[in-house]
DRENTI-212269 format. One record per atom (N, C-alpha, C): y, z, x; residue in one letter. Coordinates in steps of 0.05 Angstrom, whole numbers, plus 5000, padded with zeros to 4 digits. Example, Ala and Ser with C-alpha at 12.3 -4.5 7.8 and 13.67 -1.06 7.14 Angstrom:
residues 2
488651565264A/491051565246A/493451565264A/495551425257S/497951435273S/500151575258S/
This chain:
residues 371
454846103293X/457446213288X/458846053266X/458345873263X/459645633245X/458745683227X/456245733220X/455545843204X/455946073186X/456646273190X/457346593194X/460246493179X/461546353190X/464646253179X/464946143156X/462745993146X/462345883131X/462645973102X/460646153116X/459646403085X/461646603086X/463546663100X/465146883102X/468346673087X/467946443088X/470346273079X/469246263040X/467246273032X/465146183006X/466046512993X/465946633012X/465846943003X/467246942985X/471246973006X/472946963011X/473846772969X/472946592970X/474346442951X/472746462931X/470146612933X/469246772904X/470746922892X/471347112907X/472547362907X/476347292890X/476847092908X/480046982895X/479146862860X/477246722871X/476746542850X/476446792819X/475146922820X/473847142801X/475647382785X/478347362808X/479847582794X/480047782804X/478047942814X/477048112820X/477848232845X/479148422839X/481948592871X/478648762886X/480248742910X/478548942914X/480249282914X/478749472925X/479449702921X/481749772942X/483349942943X/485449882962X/485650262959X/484750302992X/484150613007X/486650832996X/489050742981X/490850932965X/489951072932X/489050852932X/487550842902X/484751112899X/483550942928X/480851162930X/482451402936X/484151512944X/484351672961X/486051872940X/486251692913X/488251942895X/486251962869X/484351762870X/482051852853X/480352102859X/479352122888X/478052292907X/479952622909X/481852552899X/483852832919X/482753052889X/482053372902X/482353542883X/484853712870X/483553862852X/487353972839X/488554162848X/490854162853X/491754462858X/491754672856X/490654772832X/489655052826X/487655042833X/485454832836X/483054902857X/482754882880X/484854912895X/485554922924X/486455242925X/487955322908X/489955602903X/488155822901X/484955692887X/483855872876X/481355972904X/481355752917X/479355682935X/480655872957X/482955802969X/484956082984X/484156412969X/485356422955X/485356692942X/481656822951X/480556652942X/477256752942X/476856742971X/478156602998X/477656633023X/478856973033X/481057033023X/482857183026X/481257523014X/481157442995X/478857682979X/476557772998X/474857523004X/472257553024X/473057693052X/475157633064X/476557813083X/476458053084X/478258063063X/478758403056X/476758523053X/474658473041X/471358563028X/469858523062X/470758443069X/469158503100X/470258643114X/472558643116X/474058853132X/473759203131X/474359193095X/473359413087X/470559583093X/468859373085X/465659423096X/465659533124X/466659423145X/466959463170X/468659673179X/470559813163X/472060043167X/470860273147X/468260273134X/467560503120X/466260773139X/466060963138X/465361143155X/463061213153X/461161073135X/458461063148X/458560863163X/459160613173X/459460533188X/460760563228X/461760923222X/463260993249X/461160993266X/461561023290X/459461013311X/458561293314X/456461333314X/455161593306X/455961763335X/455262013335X/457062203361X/453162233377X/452961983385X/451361953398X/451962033439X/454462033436X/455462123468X/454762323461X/455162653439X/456362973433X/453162923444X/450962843427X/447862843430X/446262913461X/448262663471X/448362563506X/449162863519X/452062923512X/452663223529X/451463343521X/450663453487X/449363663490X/446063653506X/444663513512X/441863513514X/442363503560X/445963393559X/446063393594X/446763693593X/448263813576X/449564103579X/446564303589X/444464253566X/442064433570X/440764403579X/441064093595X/439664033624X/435964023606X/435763943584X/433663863577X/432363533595X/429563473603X/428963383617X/428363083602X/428762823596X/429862613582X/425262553581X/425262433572X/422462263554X/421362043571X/419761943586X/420161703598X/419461533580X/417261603555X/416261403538X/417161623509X/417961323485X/418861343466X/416161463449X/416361693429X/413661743415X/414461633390X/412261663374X/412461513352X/414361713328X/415661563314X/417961723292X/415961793274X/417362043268X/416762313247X/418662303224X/416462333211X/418262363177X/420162553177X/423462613166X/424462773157X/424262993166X/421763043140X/421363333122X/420463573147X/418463383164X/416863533195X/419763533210X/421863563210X/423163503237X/424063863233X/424264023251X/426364243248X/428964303253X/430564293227X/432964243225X/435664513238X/433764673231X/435364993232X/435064973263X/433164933276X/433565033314X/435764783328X/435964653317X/437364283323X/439964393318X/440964513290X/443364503288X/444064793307X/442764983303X/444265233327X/443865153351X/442565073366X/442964843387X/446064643382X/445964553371X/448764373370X/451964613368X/451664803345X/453464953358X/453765153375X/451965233388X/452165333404X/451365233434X/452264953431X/452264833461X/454664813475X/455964933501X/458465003506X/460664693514X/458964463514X/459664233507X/461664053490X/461664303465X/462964273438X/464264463441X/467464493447X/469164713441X/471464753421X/471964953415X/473364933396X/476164893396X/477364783415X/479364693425X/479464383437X/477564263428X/477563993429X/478363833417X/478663473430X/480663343406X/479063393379X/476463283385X/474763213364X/473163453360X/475063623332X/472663773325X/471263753310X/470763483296X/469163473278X/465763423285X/465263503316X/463163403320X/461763813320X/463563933320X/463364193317X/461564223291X/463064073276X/462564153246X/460764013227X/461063643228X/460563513219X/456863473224X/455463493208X/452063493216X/450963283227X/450763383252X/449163033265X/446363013255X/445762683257X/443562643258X/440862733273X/439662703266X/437662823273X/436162683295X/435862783322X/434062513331X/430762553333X/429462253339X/427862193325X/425362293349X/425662453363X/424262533386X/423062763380X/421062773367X/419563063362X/420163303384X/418763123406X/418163313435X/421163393443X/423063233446X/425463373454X/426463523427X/426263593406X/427863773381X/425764043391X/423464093402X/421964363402X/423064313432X/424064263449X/424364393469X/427364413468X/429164343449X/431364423443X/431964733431X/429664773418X/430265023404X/431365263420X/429065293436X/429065523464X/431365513480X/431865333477X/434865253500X/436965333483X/436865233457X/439765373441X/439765693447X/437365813443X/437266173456X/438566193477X/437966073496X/439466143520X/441666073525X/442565883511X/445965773512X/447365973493X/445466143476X/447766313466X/447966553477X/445766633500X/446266803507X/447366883534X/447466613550X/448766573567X/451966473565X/452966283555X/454866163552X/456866213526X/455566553522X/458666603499X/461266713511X/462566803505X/465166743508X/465767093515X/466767093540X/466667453546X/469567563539X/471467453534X/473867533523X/473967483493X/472267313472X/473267313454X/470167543438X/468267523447X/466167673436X/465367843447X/465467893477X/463868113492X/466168333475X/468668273490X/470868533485X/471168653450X/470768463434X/470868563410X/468768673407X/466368623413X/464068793399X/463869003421X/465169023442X/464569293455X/465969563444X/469869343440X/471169553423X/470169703395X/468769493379X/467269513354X/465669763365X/463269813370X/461469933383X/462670203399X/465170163417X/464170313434X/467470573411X/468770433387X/470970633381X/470570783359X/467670773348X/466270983329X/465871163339X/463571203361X/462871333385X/465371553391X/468071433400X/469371583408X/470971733388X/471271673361X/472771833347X/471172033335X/467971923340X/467172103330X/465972433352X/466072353376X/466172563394X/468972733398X/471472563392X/473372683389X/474072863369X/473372833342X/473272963331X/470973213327X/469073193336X/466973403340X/468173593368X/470373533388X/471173663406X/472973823392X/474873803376X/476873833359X/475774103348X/473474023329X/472474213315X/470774483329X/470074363353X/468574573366X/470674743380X/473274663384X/474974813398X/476775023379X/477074903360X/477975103332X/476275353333X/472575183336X/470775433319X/470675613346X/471375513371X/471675693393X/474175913393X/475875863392X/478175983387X/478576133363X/477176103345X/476776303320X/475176493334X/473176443344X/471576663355X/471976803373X/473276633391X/474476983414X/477277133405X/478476943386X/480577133365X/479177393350X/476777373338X/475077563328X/474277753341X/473077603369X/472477783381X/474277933388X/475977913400X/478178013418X/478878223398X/479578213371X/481178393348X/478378553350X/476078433342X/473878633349X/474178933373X/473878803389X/473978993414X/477479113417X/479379043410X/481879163400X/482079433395X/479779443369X/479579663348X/477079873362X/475579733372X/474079853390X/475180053410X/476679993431X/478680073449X/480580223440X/481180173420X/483680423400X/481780633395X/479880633383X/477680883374X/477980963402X/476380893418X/474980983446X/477381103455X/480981063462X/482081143464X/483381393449X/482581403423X/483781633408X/482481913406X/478781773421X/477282003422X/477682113445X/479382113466X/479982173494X/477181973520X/476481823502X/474281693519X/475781363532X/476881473562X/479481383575X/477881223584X/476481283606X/474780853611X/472780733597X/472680933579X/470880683560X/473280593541X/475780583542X/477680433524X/479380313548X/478480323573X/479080223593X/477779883600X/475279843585X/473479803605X/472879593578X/473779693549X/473479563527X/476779293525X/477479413538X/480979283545X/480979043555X/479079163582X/477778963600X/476078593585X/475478813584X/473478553561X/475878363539X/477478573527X/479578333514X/480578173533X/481678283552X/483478143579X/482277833581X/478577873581X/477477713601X/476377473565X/477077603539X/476677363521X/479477313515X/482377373526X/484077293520X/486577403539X/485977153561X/487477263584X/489677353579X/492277123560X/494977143562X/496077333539X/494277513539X/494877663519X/495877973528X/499077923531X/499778273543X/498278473530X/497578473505X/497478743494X/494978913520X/492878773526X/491578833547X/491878963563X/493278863582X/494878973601X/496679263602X/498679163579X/499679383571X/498479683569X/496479573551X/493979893543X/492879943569X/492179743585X/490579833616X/492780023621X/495380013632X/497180093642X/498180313632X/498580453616X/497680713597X/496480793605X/494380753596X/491680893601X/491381023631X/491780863649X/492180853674X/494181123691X/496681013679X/498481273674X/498081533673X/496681503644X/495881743625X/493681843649X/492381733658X/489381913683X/491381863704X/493281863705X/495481993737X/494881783759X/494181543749X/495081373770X/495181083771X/499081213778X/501280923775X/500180603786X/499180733811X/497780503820X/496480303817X/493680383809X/492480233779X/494380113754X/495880313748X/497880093728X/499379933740X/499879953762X/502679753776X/500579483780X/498079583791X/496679273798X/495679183770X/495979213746X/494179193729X/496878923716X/498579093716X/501678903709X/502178613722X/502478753754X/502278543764X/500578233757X/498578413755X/495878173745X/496678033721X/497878213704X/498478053675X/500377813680X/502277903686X/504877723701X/503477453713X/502277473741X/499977253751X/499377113726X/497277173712X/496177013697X/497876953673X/499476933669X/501176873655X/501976923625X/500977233620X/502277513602X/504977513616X/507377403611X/509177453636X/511377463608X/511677703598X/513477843575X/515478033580X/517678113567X/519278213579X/518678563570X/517078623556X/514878963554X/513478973585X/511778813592X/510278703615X/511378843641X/514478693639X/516078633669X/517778933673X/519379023639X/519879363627X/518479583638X/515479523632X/514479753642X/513079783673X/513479523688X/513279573715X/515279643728X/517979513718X/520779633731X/521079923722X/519680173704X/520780333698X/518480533727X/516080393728X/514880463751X/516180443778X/517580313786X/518780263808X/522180423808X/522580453783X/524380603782X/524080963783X/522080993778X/521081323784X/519981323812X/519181173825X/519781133852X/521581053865X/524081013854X/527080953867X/526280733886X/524880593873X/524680263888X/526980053874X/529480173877X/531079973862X/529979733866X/530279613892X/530579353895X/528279153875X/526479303887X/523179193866X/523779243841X/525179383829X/526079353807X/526979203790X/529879203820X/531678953805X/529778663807X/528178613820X/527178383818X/525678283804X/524078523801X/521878453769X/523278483741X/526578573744X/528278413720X/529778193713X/529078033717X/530677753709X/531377693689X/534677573695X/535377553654X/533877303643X/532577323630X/530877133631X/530277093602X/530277313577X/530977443556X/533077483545X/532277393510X/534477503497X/535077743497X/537377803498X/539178063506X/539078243473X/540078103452X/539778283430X/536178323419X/534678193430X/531578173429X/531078473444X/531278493464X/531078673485X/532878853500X/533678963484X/536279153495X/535679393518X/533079513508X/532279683537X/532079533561X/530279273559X/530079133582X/532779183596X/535079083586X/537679013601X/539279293603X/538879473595X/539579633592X/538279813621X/536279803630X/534779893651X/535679683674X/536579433669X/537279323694X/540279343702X/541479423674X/544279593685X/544979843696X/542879993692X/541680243713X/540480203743X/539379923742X/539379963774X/541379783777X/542279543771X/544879533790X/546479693794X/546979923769X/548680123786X/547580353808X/545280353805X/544380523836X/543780363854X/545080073856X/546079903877X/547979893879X/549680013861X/552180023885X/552979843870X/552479633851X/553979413838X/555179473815X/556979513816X/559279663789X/559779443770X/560979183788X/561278983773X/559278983746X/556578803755X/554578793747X/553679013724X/553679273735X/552979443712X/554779433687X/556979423696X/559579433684X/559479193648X/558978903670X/557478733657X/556178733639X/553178783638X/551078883627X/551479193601X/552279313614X/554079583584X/555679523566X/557779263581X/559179183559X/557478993542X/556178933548X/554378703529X/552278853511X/551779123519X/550079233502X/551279413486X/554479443489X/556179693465X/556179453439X/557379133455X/557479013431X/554979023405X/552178973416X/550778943394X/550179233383X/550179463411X/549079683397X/552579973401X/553779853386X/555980033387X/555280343386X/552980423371X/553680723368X/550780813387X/550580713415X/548780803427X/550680943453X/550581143448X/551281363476X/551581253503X/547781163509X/546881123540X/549180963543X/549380723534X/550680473543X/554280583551X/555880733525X/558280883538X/558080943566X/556581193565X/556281333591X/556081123619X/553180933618X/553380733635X/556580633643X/557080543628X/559880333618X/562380573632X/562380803619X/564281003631X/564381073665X/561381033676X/560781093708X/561280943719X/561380603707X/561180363731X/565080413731X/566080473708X/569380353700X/570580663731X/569080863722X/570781113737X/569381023773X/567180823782X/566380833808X/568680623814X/570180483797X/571580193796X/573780363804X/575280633800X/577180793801X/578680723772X/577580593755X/579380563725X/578580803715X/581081023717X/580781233703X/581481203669X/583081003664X/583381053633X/580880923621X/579880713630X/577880663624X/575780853624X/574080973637X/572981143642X/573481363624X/575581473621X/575481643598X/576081543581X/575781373566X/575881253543X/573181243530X/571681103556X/568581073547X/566581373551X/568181553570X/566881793565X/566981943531X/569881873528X/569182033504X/567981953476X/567581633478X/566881483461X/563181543466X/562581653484X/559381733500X/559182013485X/561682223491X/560882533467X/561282423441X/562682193427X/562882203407X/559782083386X/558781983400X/556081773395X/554181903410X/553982243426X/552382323439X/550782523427X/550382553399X/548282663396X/545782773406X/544782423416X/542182463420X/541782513459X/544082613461X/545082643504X/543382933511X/542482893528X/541183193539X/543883293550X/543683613559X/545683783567X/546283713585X/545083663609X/545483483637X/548083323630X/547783183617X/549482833609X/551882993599X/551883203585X/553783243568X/555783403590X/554083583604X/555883713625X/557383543642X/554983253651X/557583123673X/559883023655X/559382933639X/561682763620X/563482943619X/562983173611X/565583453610X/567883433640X/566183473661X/566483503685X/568183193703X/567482963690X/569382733691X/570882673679X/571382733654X/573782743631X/576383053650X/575283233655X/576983373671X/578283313696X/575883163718X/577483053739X/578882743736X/578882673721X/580482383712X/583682373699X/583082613686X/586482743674X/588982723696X/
């Protein structure tokens, strides 16, 4: 140890002796230090490498591939999973067209989902030969099972089923025109038929030709009408009364029709049936006989009023018609209005030209007892 001191004391006073400082740890330590802009620059370049990684790590080839959409679609079609991995296939061999109609048309992927870009966006391909051919067959049946019955069934049924119908509609259209042209023909056909056969005195064969219009054009009075004539004309009312009737029924129901059955019931002094098969029901200046005949039987009812009524409504349109005076003069003189009554009597000789001697004698004969 004494030793050791010795040489550490010899050191010691070389070292003084010589001049010679030693180094002092401030000195090293500002010789050693680097510069500020290479500290500034050394940050900046940490700062840069950040961002350049960050970036890298946020690019979208980098997103996580839609390896779950892969997962549902292959759980959706209940395809049966690989136990062992086969070896990868190039590309060009993979089939791309049955993979992607498989992907949209797996009911997995809707179009109302957050993410529709898995709808749209082309997945990868996976690397499983054996499961892409048993994918194919399954996209068939997922489209033909699992499409959409409100948004495709109903449109392509409407599509499909409203050609169809406009076009049967319109072929009904047309066939009912070309029907109705033809029993119009016919009917004018056998018309002219029935008029001959009638003009040659050949009575049921223009009876029987009548018939036949009746039955191509029920609501057609003129039918009826000619039955009822005809009927007449061979002496029996009967046959015409049911022949009318029938027209009426089926609904020929005209006021000629209803005229010439009340004039039948009126030569049988069936007032009442008369008055009932007249209903005002008709224009009055259209049909003046009509109303004119039903102011004749209300007055052989006994209803003065009524006739009374009915005459005065028929002097207005037809002032210079006789019948109607005379009517008009009987209901006023059954009323006991004598001035009336002769007023309209003589207004009946004055417009009575066309009066048989009968008419003219009573009118004489009530103009005398009314004075």
């Amino acid at each position: 140890m004494s030793v050791l001191n010795k040489m550490l004391r010899d050191l010691e006073q070389r070292q003084h002796s010589g001049g010679v400082a030693a180094p002092q740890p401030d000195s090293l330590s500002r010789d050693d230090s680097r510069p500020l802009w290479l500290n500034l620059l050394l940050i900046l370049s940490a700062i840069l490498l950040l961002f350049a990684v960050y970036a890298i790590l946020n690019r979208p080839d980098n997103q996580p591939q839609p390896v779950a959409a892969d997962t549902q679609i292959q759980a959706g079609t209940e395809q049966p999973q690989a136990v062992a991995e086969p070896e990868l296939t190039s590309v060009a061999t993979l089939p791309v067209v049955p993979a992607m109609a498989a992907l949209v048309a797996t009911p997995a992927v809707s179009l109302g989902s957050a993410e529709p870009e898995l709808a749209m966006a082309p997945q990868p391909l996976p690397a499983q030969t054996g499961s892409i051919e048993q994918a194919a067959p399954a996209a068939d049946t997922v489209e033909a099972d699992t499409s959409n019955p409100v948004a495709t069934a109903d449109t392509q049924t409407s599509r499909t089923d409203t050609a169809p119908a406009v076009k049967q509609a319109a072929a009904v259209k047309v066939e009912v025109q070309r029907s109705a042209q033809t029993a119009a023909q016919k009917g004018a056909a056998l018309q002219q038929q029935a008029v001959q056969a009638a003009q040659s005195g050949q009575l049921m064969q223009a009876i029987n030709l009548w018939q036949q219009v009746q039955a191509v054009q029920p609501l057609q009075a003129t039918a009826y009408l000619a039955q009822a004539r005809l009927w007449l004309q061979m002496g029996q009312p009967q046959r015409a009364e049911q022949i009318l009737q029938q027209g009426i029924s089926a609904g020929a129901d005209t006021a000629d029709v209803r005229l010439l059955l009340a004039q039948l019931y009126a030569q049988q002094q069936q007032w009442q049936a008369a008055d009932t098969v007249l209903p005002a029901q008709f224009e009055l200046q259209q049909y003046p006989e009509y109303y004119g005949l039903k102011a004749t039987v209300a007055q052989q009812l006994g209803d003065s009023f009524a006739a009374q009524h009915w005459f005065g409504q028929l002097i207005v349109i037809q002032p210079q018609q006789a019948r109607w005076w005379l009517g008009a003069a009987v209901a006023f003189d059954q009323q006991g209005q004598r001035q009336q009554a002769q007023l309209h009597y003589r207004q009946a000789l004055q417009w009575g030209e066309k009066l048989s001697a009968e008419s003219r004698n009573y009118i004489q004969q009530r103009l005398a007892a009314t004075e």
